[in-house]
C-alpha positions in Angstrom: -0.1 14.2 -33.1 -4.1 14.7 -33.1 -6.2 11.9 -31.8 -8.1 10.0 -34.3 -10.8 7.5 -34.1 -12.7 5.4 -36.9 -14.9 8.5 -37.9 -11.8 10.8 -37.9 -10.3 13.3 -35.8 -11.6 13.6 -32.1 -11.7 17.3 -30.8 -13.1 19.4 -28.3 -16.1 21.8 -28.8 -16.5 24.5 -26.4 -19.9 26.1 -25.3 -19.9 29.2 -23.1 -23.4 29.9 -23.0 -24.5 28.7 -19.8 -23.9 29.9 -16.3 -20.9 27.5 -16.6 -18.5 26.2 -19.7 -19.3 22.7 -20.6 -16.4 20.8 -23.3 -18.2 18.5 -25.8 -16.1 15.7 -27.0 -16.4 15.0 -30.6 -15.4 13.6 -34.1 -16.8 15.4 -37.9 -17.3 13.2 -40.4 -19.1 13.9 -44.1 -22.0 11.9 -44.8 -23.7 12.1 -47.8 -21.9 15.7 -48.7 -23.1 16.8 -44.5 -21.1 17.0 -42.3 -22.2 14.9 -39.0 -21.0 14.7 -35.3 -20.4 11.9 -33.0 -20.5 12.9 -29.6 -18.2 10.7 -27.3 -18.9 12.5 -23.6 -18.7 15.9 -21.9 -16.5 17.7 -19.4 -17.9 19.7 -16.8 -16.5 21.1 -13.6 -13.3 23.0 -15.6 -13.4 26.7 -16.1 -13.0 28.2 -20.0 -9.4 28.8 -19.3 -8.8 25.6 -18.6 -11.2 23.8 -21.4 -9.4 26.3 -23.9 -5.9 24.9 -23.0 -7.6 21.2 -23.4 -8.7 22.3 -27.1 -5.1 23.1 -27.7 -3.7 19.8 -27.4 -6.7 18.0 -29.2 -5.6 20.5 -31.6 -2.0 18.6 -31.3 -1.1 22.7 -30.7 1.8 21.9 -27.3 2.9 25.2 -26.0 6.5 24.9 -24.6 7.1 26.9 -21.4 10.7 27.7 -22.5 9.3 29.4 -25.6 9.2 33.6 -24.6 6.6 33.8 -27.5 4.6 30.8 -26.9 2.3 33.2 -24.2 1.4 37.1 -25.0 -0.8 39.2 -22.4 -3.0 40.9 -25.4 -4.7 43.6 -22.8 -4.9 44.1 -19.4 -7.8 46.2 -17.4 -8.9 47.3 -13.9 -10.5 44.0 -12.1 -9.7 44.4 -8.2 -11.7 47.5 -7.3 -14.9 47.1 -9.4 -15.1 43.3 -7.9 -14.5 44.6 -4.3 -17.1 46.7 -4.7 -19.7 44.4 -6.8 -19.0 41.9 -4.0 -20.2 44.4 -1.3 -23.2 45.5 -3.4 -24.4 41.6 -3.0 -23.4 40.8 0.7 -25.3 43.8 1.2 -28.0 42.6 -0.5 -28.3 46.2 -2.6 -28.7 45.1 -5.8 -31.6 43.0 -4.5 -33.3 46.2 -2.5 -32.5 48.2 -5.8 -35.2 45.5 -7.2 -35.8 41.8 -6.2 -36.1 40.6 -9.5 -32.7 39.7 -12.0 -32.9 43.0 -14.8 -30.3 44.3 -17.0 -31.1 47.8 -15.6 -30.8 46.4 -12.0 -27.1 45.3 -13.6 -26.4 48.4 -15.0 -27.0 50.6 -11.9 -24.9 48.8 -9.9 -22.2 49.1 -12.7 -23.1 53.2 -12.3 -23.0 52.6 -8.3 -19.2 51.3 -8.6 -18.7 54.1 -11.3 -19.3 56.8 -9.4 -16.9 55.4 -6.8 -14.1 54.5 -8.7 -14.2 56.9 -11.7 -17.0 59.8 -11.2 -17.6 62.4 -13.9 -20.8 61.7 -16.4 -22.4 59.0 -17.0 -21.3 59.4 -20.9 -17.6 59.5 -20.1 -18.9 55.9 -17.8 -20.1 54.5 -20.8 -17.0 54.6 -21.8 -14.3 53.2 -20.1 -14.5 49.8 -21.2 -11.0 49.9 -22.9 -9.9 50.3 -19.1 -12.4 48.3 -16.7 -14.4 44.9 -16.5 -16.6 47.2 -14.4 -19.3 46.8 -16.9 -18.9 43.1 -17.4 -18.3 42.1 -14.1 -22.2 43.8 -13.2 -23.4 41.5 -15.9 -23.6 44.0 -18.8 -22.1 41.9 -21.8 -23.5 44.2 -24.7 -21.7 47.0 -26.1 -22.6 49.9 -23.3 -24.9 52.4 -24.6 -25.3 55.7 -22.4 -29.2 56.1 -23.0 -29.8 52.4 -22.4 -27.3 51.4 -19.4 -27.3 55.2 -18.1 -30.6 57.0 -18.5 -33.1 54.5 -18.5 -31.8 52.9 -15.7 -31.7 56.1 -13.6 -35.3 56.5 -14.5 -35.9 53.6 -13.2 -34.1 53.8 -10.1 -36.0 57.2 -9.2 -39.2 55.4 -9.5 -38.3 53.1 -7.1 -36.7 55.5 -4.0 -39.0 55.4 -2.1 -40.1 52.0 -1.9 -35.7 51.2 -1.7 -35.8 54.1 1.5 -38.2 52.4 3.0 -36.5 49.0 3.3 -33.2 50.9 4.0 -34.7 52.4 7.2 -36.3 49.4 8.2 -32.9 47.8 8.1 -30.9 50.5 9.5 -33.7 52.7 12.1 -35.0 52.1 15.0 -37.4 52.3 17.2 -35.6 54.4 20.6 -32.5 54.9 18.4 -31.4 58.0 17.0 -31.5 59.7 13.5 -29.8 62.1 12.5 -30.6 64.7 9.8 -28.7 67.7 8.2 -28.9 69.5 4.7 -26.7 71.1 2.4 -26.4 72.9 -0.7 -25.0 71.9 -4.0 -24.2 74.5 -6.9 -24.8 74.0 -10.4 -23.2 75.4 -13.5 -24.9 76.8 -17.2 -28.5 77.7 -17.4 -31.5 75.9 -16.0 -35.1 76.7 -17.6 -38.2 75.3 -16.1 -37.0 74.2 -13.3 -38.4 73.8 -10.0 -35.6 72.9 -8.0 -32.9 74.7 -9.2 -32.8 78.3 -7.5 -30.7 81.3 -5.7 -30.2 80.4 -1.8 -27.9 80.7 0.8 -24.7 78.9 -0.7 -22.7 76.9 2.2 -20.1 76.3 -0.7 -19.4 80.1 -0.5 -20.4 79.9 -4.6 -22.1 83.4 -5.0 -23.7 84.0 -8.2 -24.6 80.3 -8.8 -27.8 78.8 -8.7 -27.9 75.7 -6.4 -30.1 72.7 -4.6 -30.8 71.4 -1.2 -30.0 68.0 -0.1 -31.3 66.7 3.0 -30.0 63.0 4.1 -31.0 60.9 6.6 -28.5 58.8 8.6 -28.7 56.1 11.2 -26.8 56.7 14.2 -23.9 55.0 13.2 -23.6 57.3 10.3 -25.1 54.9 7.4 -27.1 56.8 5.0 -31.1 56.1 4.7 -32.8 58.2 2.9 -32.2 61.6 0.6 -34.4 63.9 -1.1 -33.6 67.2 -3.2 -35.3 70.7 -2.3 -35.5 73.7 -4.4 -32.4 76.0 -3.8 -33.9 78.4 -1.8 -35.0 76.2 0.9 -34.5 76.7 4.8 -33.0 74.0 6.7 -35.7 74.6 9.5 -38.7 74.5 6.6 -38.0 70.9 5.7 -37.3 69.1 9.7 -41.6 68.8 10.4 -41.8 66.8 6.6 -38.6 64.7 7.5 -40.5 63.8 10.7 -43.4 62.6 9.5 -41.6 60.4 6.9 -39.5 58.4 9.7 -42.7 57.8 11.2 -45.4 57.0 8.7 -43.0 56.0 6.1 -40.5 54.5 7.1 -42.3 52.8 10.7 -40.1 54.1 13.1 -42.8 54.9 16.1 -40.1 56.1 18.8 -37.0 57.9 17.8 -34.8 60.7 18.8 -34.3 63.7 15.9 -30.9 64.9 16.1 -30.3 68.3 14.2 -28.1 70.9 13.5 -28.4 74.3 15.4 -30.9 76.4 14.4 -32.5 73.4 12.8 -35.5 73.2 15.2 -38.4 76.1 16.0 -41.4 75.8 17.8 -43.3 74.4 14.5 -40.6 71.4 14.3 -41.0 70.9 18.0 -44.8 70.3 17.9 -44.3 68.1 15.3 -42.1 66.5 17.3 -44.3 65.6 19.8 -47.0 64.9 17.4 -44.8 62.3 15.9 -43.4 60.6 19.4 -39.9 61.8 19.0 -37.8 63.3 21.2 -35.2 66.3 19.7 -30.9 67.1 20.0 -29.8 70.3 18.8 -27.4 73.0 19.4 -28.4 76.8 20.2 -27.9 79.4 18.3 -25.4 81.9 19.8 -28.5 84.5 19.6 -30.3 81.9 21.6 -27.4 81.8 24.3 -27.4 85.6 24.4 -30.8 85.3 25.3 -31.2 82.5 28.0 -27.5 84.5 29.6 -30.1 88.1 29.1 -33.2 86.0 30.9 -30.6 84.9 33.9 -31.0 81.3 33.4 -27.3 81.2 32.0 -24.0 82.3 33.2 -21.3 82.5 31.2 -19.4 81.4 34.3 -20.9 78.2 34.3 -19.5 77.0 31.1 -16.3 74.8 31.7 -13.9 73.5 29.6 -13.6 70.1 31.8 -17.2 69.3 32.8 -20.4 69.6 31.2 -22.9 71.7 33.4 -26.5 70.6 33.1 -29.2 73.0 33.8 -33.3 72.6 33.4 -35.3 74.9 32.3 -38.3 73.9 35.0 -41.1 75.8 33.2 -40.7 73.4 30.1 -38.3 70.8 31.4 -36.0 71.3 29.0 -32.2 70.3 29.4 -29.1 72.8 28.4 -26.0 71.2 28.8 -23.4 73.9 28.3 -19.7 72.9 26.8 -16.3 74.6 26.2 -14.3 73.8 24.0 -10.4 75.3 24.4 -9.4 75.3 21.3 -12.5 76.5 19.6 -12.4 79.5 21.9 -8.6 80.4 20.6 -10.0 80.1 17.0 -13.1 82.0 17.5 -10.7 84.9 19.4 -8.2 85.0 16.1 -11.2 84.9 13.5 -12.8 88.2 15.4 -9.2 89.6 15.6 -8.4 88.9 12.1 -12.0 90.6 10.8 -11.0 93.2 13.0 -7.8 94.3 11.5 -9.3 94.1 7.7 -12.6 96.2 9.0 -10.1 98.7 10.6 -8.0 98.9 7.5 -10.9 99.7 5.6 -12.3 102.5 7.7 -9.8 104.3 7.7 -9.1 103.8 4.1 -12.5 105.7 4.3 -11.8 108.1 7.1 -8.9 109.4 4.8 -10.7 109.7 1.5 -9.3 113.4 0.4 -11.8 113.3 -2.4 -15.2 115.6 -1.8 -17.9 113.2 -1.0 -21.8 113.2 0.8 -22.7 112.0 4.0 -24.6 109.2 2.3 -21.8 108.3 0.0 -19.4 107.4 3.3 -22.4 106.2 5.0 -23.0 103.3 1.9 -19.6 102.5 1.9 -19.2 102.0 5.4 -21.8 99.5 5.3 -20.4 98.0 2.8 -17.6 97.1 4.8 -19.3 95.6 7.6 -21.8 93.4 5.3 -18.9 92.5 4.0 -17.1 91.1 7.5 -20.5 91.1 9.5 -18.6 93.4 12.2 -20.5 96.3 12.9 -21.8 95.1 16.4 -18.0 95.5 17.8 -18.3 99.5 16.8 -19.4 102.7 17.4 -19.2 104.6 14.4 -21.1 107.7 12.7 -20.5 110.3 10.3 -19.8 114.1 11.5 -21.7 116.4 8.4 -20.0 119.6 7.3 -23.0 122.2 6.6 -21.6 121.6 3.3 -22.9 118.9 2.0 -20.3 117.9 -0.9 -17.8 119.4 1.7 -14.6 117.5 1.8 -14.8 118.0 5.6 -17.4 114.8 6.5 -15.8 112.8 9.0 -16.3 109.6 10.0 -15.4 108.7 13.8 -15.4 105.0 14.9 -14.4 103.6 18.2 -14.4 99.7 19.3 -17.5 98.3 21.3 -14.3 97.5 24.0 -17.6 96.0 26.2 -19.5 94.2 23.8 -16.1 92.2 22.6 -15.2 91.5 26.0 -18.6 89.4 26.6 -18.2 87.9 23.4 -14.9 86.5 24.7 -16.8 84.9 27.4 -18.3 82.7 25.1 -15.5 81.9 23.2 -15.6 78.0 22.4 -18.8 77.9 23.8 -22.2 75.8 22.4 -25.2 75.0 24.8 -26.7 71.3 23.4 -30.1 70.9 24.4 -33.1 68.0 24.5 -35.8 67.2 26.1 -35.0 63.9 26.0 -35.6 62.3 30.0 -32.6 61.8 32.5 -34.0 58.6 33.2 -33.1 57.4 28.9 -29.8 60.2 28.9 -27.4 61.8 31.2 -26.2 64.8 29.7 -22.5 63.4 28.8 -24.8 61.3 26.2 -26.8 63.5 24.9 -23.8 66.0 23.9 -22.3 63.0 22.8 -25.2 62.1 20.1 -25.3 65.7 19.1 -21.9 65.1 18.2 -22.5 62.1 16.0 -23.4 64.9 13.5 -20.3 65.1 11.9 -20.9 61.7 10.7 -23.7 63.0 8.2 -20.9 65.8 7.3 -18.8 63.1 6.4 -21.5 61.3 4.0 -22.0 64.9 2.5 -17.8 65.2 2.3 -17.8 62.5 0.2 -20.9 63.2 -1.9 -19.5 66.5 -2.8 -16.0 66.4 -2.8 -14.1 63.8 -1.4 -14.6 61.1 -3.4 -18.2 60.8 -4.8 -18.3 63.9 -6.4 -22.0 64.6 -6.8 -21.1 68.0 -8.6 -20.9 68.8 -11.0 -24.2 67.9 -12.4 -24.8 67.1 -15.9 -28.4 66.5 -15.9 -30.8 69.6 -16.5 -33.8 67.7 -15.9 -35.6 68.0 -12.2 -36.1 64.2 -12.2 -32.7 63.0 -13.7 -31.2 65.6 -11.0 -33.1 63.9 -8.1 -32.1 60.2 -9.3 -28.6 61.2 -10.1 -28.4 62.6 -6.0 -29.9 59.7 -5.2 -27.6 57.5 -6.9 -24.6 59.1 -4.9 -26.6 58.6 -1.8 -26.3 54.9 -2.6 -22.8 55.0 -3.8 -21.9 56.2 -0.4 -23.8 53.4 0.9 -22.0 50.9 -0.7 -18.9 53.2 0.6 -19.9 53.2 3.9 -20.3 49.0 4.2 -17.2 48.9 2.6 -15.2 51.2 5.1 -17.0 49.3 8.0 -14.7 45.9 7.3 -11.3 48.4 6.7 -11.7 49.8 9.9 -8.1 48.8 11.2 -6.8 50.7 8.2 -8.6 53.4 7.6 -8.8 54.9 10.7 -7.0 56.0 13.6 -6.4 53.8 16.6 -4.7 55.1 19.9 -3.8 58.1 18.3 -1.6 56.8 15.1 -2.3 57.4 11.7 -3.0 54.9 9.3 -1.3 53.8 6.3 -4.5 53.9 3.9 -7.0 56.3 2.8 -10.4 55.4 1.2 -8.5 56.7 -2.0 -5.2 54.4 -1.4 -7.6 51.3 -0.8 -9.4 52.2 -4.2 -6.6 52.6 -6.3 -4.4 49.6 -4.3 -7.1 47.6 -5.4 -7.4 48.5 -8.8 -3.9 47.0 -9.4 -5.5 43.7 -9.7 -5.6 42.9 -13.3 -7.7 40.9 -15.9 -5.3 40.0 -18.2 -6.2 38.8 -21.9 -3.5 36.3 -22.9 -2.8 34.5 -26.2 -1.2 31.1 -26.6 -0.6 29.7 -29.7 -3.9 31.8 -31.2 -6.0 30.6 -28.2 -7.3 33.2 -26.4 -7.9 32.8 -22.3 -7.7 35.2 -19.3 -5.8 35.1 -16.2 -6.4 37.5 -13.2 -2.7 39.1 -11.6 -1.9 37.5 -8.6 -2.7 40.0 -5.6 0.3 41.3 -3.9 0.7 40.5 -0.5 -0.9 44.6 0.3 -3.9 44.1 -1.6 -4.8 40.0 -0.7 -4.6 41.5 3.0 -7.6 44.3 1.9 -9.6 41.2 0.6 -9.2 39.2 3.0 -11.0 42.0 5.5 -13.5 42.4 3.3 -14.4 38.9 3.2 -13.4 38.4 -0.7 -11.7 36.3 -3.0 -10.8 36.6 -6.6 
């Protein structure tokens, strides 16, 4: 029966439009032909769930548990993952490096953050998915989504402010007598690109011929957290953008005193004066032309290299250090690679040799060449072309024989890399520095995950050169949210003592997004209750520090 007082029937008025709901207690009553409130008190401290159930049974509205129709779940969306992540966007203190004051677009590129982690593809198909996610709401974007205002702009915004969110990155992540570690990549594209100044032909480490690409060059700390990104046109060297990356980490980003790590190949004599002009010191790997050479000037052996020790030697003219390595089973896949280009470039010359067909000594010569551009073998033969007097004769032979010498020195390098530095025995021993060069792979990773994995920075939408440089740079700080995120699943993400863990990334993601918000309807009273984490998932959250 409803509760009634002298001015008539006392009920509860909800308002839900502060940070927290507040229940107004109060009785309606005509006055005059108005209608007129008494208010008898408030109740605080309840959530709207629980202030909706209250309003019920002022309503005089009892729902019986033993009634199967008394409670209906109405919708159900994705919850778990989107909070996880939001929740490591704020202990991070992200969203407040993004921009240090509260704004809707703030909101909406963390919401495109989590996106691109959970769901990829275009930022249209994002704007989308609110039938399936509280990803939206849960970043604070309660209005309808619209793609050009909780997409676009906000990307715009975010490219205006990289630099300034680098530099507080690196000064949270660098430094000083630490090392950084840099590497590029390539990224294809797909359609037509006019008027564009970054989007060209280049060498394509996708193995994409015909496509037009990028260059991405990221900046890591030495524990593999990503710092700082920028896009070069497509055609770019690797070596051509290492002196502008230097003078950044100094004079941008503050770091006075670090050590460059690169890949091979990576730094010339340019990149080492700036170097020293900067204060750094440099880790790289040589070349195997470089090798060739220091074995050709006798200040290498291929006898020294060993597959248990590293040998240090120093180069006493400059002082630099080569520490040479072997590596066992990189020498047996190096052997079967050359044996297995081999038997194709073989196949194919004799495919040649036999041609019954009349032909000219240029002809065979162009399609010999062929074949070896193709398989890059032609410094393990000895090959010419025999010309009849007759030029169209069908006589022309070609005669090839194996470079038996050159392959066996090559085997003596098998699995072999020389890492060098002129980094001081007194900071490094060489175990060290090969170790740091190694750290590497920990910027292959980040690009892993921007390209493929699980990021999936291609392909891009976006055929403008700024929406292409803040849409990189938005995967850059996806994987940055990534990377804290992996740093509390340690124990079950990776390997310990040689076992294989149960989870992935991937599992973790969609493990989480099991956890539900669940719309539920009782007696036409709408609330919302969040599924009860299975015992799996509360043990993810409770290494990452969360509760829902």
């Amino acid at each position: 029966m409803a509760m009634k007082t002298s001015n008539g029937n006392l009920h509860l008025e909800i308002q839900n439009s502060r940070k927290s709901p507040v229940g107004i207690l109060r009785t309606s009553f005509y006055d005059s032909g108005s209608v007129r409130h008494t208010q008898h008190g408030r109740i605080t401290g309840c959530t709207l769930e629980q202030l909706q159930i209250l309003q019920l049974a002022f309503r005089d509205k009892v729902i019986s548990v033993d009634d199967p129709k008394a409670f209906k779940i109405v919708e159900s969306k994705e919850y778990g993952a989107s909070f996880a992540l939001f929740e490591t966007i704020k202990e991070a203190s992200l969203d407040k490096v993004i921009y240090s004051r509260k704004e809707e677009w703030v909101n909406a590129v963390c919401a495109m953050l989590i996106g691109r982690i959970i769901y990829a593809g275009s930022k249209l198909a994002l704007s989308h998915v609110g039938d399936l996610t509280n990803l939206w709401e849960i970043c604070g974007i309660t209005d309808k989504v619209d793609v050009d205002k909780h997409c676009y702009e906000p990307l715009d915004h975010l490219l205006s402010r990289q630099t300034s969110i680098q530099k507080s990155l690196a000064k949270k992540h660098l430094k000083n007598g630490k090392l950084v570690l840099y590497d590029i990549t390539s990224s294809y594209l797909e359609g037509e690109y006019q008027n564009s100044e970054l989007v060209a032909y280049g060498y394509n480490r996708d193995g994409k011929k015909g496509h037009e690409q990028i260059v991405i060059g990221l900046i890591c700390s030495d524990d593999g957290c990503p710092v700082a990104v920028e896009v070069f046109p497509g055609n770019t060297r690797d070596m051509s953008t290492v002196s502008d990356k230097m003078y950044e980490i100094k004079n941008i980003y503050g770091v006075t005193k670090a050590i460059f790590v690169g890949d091979r190949g990576m730094i010339n004599s340019q990149n080492l004066e700036s170097a020293y002009t900067h204060g750094m010191s440099v880790i790289t790997a040589l070349t195997r032309d470089r090798i060739n050479e220091l074995i050709h000037d006798k200040l290498v052996q291929p006898s020294l290299f060993d597959e248990s020790n590293i040998v240090e030697i120093t180069d006493t003219s400059n002082q630099w250090r080569y520490c040479l390595c072997k590596n066992p089973i990189q020498a047996l896949k190096n052997k079967a690679t050359r044996e297995a280009l081999l038997v194709k470039t073989i196949e194919l010359l004799n495919n040649i040799k036999n041609y019954k067909k009349a032909t000219t000594v240029e002809q065979l010569g162009k399609r010999v060449g062929k074949v070896f551009a193709k398989y890059k073998t032609e410094k393990y033969f000895d090959w010419k072309v025999n010309a009849d007097t007759d030029k169209t004769s069908k006589s022309h032979k070609l005669n090839w024989i194996l470079n038996k010498s050159f392959i066996a020195n090559e085997e003596q390098l098998d699995g072999c890399y020389i890492i060098t530095s002129d980094v001081s025995t007194n900071d490094m021993q060489a175990e060290e520095i090969v170790a740091s060069y190694k750290k590497l792979i920990r910027v292959e990773q980040a690009f892993r995950n921007l390209k493929t994995t699980s990021l999936e920075v291609r392909p891009i939408y976006h055929r403008k050169d700024d929406r292409i440089k803040a849409h990189v740079f938005l995967c850059m700080l996806a994987y940055y949210v990534q990377w804290h995120f992996n740093q509390k699943l340690f124990q079950l993400t990776e390997k310990v003592h040689g076992k294989n863990r149960r989870y992935t990334f991937a599992n973790i993601i969609e493990t989480l997004k099991q956890i539900t918000k669940n719309t539920v309807l009782a007696n036409n009273a709408k609330f919302y209750r969040i599924s009860e984490p299975t015992a799996p998932q509360q043990k993810i959250l409770n290494l990452l520090g969360i509760k829902i």
